[in-house]
C-alpha positions in Angstrom: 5.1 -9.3 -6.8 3.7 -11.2 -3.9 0.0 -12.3 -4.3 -2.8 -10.0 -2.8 -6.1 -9.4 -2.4 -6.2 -6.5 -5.4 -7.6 -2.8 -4.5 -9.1 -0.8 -3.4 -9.9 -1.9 -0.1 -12.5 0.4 2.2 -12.1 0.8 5.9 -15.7 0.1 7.2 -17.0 0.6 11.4 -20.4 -1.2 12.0 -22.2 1.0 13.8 -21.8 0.3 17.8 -18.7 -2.3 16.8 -15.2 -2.7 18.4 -13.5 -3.6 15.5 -13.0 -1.5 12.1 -13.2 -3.9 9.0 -11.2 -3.7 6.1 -12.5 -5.0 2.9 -12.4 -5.2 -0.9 -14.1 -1.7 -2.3 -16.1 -4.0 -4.7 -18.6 -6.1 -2.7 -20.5 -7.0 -6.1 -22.0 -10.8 -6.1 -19.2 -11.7 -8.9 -16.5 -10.8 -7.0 -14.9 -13.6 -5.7 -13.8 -11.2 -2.3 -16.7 -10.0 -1.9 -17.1 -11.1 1.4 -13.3 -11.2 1.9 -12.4 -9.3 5.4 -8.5 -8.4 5.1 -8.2 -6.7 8.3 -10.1 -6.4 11.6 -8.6 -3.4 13.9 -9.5 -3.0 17.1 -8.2 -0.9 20.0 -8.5 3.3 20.4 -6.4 3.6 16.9 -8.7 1.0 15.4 -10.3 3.7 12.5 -6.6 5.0 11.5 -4.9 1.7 11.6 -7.8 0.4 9.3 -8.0 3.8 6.9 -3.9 3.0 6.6 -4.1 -0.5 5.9 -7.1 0.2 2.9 -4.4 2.3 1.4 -2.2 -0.5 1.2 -2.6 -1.0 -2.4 -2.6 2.4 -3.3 0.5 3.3 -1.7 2.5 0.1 -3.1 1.8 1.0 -6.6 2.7 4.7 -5.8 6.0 3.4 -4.3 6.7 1.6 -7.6 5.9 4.4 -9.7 8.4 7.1 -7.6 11.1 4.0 -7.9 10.7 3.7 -11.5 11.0 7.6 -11.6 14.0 7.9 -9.3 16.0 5.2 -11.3 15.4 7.1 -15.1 15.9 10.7 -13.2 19.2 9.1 -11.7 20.5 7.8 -14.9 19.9 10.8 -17.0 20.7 13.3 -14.6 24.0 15.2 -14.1 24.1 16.8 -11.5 25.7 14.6 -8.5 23.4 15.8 -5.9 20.3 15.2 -7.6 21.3 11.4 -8.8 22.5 10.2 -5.1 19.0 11.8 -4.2 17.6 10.2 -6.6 18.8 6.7 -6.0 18.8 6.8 -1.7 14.7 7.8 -2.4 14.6 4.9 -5.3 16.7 2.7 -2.5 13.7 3.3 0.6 10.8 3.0 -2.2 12.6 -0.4 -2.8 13.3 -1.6 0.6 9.4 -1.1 1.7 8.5 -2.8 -1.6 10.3 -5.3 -0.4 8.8 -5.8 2.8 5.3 -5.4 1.6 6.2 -7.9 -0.8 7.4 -10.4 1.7 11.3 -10.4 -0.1 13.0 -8.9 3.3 
């Protein structure tokens, strides 16, 4: 897995700013990203740009997990239908891991 700022992240407007901020959740003193700014939106989709990229690490380990869960229903599984299902969803969940990752 790529290296990354960990989660959660919090999409953040100062009041009468252009931009929308994203940061690390934690701001505590012994985090070291406390004052870590990964994203700065601007622009009229500024908030839901920034609300999508603070979910960033949410939705990367949900892709993982419905991988994981696609392979083992796909290898069990009997019926023909449900295991091509299975492994085209496990193949997207992959391929944006992937990007996210920085591997494509």
């Amino acid at each position: 897995m790529s290296k990354h700022t960990p989660g959660p992240w919090t999409a953040a407007t100062i009041e009468g700013d252009d931009y929308t901020f994203v940061e690390p959740t934690d701001n505590s003193p012994d985090n070291d990203n406390a004052n870590y700014v990964i994203a700065r939106c601007s622009g009229p989709d500024r908030v839901e740009n920034a609300l999508l990229i603070a979910a960033a690490p949410d939705l990367l380990a949900a892709l993982h997990e419905i991988s994981r869960c696609c392979d083992e229903r796909a290898s069990f599984d009997g019926d023909p239908a449900m295991k091509r299902w299975c492994k085209a969803t496990s193949e997207v969940a992959r391929a944006a891991i992937a990007k996210a990752e920085g591997a494509s």
